[in-house]
Wavefront OBJ file of the C-alpha trace (Angstrom):
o trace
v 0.000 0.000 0.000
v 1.248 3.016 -1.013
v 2.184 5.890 2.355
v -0.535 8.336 2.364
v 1.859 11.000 3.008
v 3.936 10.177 -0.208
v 3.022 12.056 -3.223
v 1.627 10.091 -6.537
v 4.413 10.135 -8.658
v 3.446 11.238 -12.047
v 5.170 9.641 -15.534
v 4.729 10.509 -19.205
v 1.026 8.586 -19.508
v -0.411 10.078 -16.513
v 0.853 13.717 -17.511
v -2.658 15.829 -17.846
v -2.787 17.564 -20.905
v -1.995 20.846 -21.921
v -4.226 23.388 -21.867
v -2.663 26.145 -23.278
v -0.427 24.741 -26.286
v 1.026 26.779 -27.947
v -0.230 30.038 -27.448
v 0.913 33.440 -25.687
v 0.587 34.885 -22.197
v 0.768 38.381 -22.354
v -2.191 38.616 -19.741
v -3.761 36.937 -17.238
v -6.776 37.001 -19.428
v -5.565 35.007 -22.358
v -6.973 32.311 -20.023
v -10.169 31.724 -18.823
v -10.667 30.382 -14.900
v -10.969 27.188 -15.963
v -7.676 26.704 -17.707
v -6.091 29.013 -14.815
v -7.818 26.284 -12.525
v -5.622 23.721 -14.374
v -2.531 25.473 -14.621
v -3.014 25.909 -10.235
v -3.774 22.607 -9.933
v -0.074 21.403 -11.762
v 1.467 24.087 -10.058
v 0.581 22.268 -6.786
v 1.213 18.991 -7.792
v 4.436 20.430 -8.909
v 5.120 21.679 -5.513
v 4.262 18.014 -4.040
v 6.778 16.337 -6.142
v 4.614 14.754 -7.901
v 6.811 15.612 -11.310
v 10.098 14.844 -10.116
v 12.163 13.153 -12.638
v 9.424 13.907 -15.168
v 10.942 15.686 -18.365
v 8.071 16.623 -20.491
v 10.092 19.908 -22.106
v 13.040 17.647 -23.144
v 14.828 18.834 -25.976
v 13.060 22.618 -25.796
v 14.442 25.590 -25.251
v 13.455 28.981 -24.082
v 14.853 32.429 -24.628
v 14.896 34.774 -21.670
v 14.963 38.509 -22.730
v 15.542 41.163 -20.705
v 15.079 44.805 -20.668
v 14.535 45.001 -17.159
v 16.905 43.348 -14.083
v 15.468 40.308 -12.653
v 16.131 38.200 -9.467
v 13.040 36.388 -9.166
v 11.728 35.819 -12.957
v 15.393 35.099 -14.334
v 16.525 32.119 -11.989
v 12.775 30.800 -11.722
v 12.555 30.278 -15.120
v 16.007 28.802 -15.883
v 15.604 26.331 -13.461
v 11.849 25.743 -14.342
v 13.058 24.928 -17.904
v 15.919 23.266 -16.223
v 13.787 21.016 -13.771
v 11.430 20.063 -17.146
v 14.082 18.912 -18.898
v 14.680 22.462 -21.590
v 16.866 24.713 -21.306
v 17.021 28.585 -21.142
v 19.277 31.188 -22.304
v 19.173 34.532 -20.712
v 19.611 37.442 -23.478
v 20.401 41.084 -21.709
v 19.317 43.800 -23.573
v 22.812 44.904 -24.288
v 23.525 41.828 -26.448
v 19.821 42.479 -28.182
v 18.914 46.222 -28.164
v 14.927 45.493 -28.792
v 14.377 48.521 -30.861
v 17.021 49.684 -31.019
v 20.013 47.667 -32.502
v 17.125 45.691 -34.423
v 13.815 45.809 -34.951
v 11.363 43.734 -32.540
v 10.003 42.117 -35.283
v 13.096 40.864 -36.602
v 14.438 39.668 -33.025
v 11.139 37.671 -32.947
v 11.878 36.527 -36.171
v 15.178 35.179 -35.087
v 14.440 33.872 -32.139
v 11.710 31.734 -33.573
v 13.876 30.224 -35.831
v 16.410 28.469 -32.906
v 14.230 28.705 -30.090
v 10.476 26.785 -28.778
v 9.398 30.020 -26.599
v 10.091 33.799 -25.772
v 9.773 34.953 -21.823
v 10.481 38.433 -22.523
v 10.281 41.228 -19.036
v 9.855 44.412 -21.025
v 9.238 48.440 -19.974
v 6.281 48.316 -22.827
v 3.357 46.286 -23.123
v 3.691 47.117 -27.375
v 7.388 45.331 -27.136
v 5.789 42.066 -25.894
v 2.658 42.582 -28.568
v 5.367 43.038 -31.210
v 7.008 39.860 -30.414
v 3.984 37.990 -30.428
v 2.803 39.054 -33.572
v 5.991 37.844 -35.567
v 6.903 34.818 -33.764
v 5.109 31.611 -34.363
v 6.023 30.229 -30.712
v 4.455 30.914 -27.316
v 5.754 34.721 -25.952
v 5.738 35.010 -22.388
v 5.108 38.150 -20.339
v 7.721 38.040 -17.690
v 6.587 41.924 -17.068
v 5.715 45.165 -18.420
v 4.308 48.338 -17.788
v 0.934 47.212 -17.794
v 0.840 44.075 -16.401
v 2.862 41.269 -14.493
v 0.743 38.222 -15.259
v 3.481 35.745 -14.096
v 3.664 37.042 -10.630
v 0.083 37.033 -10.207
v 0.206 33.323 -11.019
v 2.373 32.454 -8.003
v 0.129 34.959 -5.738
v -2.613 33.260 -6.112
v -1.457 29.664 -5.393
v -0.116 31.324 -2.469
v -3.126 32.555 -1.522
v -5.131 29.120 -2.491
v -2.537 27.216 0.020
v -2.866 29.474 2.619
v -6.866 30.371 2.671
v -8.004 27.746 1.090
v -9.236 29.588 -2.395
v -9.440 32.822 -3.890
v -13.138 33.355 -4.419
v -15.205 35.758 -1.690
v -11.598 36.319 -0.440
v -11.590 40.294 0.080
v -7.798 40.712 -1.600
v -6.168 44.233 -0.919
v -4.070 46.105 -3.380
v -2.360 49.045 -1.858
v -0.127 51.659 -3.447
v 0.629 52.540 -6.735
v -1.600 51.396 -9.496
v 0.641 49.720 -11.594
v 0.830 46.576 -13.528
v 0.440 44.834 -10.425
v -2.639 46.504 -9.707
v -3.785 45.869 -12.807
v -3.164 41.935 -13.024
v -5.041 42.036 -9.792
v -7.489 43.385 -11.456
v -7.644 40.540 -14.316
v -7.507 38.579 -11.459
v -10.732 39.455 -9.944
v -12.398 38.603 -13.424
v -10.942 34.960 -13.473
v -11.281 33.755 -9.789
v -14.413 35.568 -8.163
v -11.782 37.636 -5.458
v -12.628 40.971 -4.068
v -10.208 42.913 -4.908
v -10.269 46.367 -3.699
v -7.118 49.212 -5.205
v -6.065 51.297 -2.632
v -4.174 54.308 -4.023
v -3.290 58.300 -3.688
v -4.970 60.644 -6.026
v -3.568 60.601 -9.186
v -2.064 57.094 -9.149
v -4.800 54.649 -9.733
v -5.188 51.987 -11.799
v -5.515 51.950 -15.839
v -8.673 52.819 -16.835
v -9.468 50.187 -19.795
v -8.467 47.494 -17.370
v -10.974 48.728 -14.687
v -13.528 49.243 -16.823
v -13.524 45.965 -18.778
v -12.971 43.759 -15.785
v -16.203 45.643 -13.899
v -18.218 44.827 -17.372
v -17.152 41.241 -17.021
v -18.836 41.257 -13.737
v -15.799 41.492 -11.397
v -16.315 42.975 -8.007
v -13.151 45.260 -7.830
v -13.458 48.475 -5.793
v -11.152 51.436 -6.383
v -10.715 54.166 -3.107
v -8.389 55.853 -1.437
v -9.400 55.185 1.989
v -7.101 53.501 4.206
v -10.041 51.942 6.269
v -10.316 48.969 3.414
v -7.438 46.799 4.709
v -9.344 46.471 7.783
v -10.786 42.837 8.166
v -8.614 41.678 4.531
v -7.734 38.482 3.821
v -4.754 39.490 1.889
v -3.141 42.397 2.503
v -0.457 43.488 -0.975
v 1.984 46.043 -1.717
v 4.778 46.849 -4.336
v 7.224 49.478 -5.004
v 6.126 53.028 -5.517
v 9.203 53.681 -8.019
v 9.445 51.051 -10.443
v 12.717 50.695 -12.367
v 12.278 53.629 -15.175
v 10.644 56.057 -12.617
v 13.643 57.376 -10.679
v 13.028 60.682 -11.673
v 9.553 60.479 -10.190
v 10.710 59.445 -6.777
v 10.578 62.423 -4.707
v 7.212 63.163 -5.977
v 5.983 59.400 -5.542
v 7.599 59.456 -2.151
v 5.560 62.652 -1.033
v 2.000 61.244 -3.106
v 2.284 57.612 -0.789
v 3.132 59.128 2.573
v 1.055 57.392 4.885
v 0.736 54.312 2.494
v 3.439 52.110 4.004
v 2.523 48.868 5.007
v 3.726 48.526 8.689
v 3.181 45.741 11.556
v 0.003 47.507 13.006
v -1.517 47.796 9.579
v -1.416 43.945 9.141
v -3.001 43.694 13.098
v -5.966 45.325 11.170
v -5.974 41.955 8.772
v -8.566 39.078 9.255
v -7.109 36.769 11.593
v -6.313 34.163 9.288
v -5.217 37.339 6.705
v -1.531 37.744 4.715
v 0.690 40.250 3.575
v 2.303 39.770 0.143
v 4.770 41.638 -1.514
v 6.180 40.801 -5.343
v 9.758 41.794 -4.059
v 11.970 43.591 -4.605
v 11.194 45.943 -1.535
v 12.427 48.844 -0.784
v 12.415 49.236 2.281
v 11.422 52.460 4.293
v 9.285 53.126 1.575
v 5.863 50.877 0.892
v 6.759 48.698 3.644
v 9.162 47.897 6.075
v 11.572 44.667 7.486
v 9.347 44.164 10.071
v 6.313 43.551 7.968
v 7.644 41.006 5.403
v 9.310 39.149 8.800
v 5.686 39.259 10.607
v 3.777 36.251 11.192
v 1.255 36.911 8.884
v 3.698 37.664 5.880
v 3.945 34.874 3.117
v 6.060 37.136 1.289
v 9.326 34.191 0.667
v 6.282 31.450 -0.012
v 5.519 33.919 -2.605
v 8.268 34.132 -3.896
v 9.258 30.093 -3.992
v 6.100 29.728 -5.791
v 7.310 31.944 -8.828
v 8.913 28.299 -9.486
v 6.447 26.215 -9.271
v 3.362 28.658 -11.439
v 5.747 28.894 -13.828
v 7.057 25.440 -14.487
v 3.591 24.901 -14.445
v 2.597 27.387 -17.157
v 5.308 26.492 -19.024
v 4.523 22.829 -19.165
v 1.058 24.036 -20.387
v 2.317 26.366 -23.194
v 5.109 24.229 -24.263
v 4.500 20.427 -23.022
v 2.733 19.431 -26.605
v 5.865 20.814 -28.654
v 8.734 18.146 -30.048
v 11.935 19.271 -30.390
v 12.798 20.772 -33.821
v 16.142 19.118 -33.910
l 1 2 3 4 5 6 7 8 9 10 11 12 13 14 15 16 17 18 19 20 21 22 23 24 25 26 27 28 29 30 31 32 33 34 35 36 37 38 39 40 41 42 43 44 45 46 47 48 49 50 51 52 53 54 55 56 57 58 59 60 61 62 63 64 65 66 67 68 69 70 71 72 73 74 75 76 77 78 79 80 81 82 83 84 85 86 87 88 89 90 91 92 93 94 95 96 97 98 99 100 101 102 103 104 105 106 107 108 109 110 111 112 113 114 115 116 117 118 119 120 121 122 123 124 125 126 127 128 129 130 131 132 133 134 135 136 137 138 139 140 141 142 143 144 145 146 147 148 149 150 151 152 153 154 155 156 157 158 159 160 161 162 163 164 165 166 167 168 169 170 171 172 173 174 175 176 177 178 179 180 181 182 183 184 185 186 187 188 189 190 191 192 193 194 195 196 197 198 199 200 201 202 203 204 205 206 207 208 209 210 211 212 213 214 215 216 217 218 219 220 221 222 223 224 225 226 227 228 229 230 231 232 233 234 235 236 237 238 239 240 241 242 243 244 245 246 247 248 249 250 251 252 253 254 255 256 257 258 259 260 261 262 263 264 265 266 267 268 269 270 271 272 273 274 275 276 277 278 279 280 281 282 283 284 285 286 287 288 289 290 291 292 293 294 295 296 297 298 299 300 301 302 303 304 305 306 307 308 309 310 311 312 313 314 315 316 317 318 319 320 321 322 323 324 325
């Protein structure tokens, strides 16, 4: 009889199909809930062990472009592809010059040609829209200005592990309405969350996003009172000077005083509530050590589970491809 406590170990027969071969994630919404659903689901199974010394990207490869620095998305996804059995090469945007030293379109062009998949973390939305358009292999949206659809993937299993599931969960965004605030927003549409945008005058979300999300029926509030962390079951902050906006940052500092997520603020949580944070912080500003060290921060869970969504949306974009060589 097999332990209880041992995880099912998955092989190539028992592998559950792919839901999303072939095709591009440049938003949360280029799935619906139910293929999100699936792509949680492997995630966890992921995190179980259930795939260990399961290769089903063997032979593929996947090119990591970067405009922007990375910690998080750069070694996740090397050793997701790594862990699958692909393999990744990180491109800097020195050695490419999207744009600039060549055309977007042509880069995709290339890069089709030698490569299964694109995870590109961008400054524009258009860059990753570009890419898509001319390559005929899955482009990945790693980040942009608009939205960070990756990280919202690995927030949300956190916050199915930790409350149980997202839906009727009252989820907190506070801070600057960025892509983060945005993907929350998507968010809302595909899981049934309450998601409620907490932000200064001036810095709330996009517009189109709110708008089309609220006509898909998702309950997503927008304020800027304080008062709406109180009772949360998720608590979430990010920077309020993104990489590009360092010439904004006195100004941002002076708009978010009073917007820093401290100890007391997460006393103010549900009982069972969290505090996430995408990382990196900086500190002193939207939050502070002792509130990613507090007992109700999942903030390095979080992070972990950058792996674990993302091998498993990769294995859903990619696991159908055979290698080309």
């Amino acid at each position: 009889m097999t332990d209880a406590a041992s995880p099912v170990q998955l092989n190539s027969q028992t592998l559950p199909p792919p839901l999303l071969a072939g095709r591009d994630f440049l938003s949360n919404l280029d799935m619906t809930g139910a293929e999100l659903r699936g792509v949680l689901d492997t995630a966890a199974s992921m995190k179980r062990g259930e795939w260990r010394g399961v290769k089903p990207l063997s032979g593929l490869s996947l090119a990591l472009v970067f405009e922007k620095a990375s910690l998080r998305t750069r070694t996740t996804f090397d050793v997701g592809m790594y862990q699958l059995g692909g393999h990744a090469i990180t491109l800097s945007n020195t050695e490419i010059g999207l744009g600039q030293r060549e055309r977007v379109s042509d880069v995709a062009r290339n890069l089709e040609r030698w490569v299964d998949g694109i995870m590109a973390r961008v400054y524009l939305q258009q860059t990753l829209t570009e890419l898509a358009d001319h390559a005929a292999i899955p482009v990945i949206n790693g980040l942009s200005d608009m939205l960070h659809p990756v990280q919202l993937l690995a927030d949300y299993q956190t916050i199915e592990e930790c409350l149980g599931g997202a839906a009727g969960r009252r989820v907190v965004y506070i801070g600057d309405g960025n892509n983060l605030a945005n993907s929350h927003i998507h968010m809302a549409v595909l899981t049934g969350a309450d998601v409620t945008i907490v932000t200064p005058v001036g810095y709330e979300p996009n517009g189109g996003v709110l708008q089309g999300a609220l006509v898909r029926g998702a309950k997503v509030t927008l304020t800027n009172d304080l008062s709406a962390i109180d009772g949360a079951d998720v608590l979430y902050t990010d920077v309020w000077i993104s990489m590009g906006q360092e010439d904004q940052a006195d100004i941002r500092r002076r708009a978010f005083r009073g917007y820093q997520v401290t100890p007391a603020m997460l006393d103010r949580l549900a009982p069972q509530g969290i505090f996430l944070h995408c990382l990196p912080a900086h500190y002193g500003e939207e939050t502070v050590p002792e509130a990613t060290e507090h007992p109700k921060s999942r903030v390095f869970d979080q992070a972990e589970n950058r792996l674990h969504a993302q091998k498993a949306l990769l294995y859903h974009l990619m696991g159908g491809m055979q290698p080309r060589w």
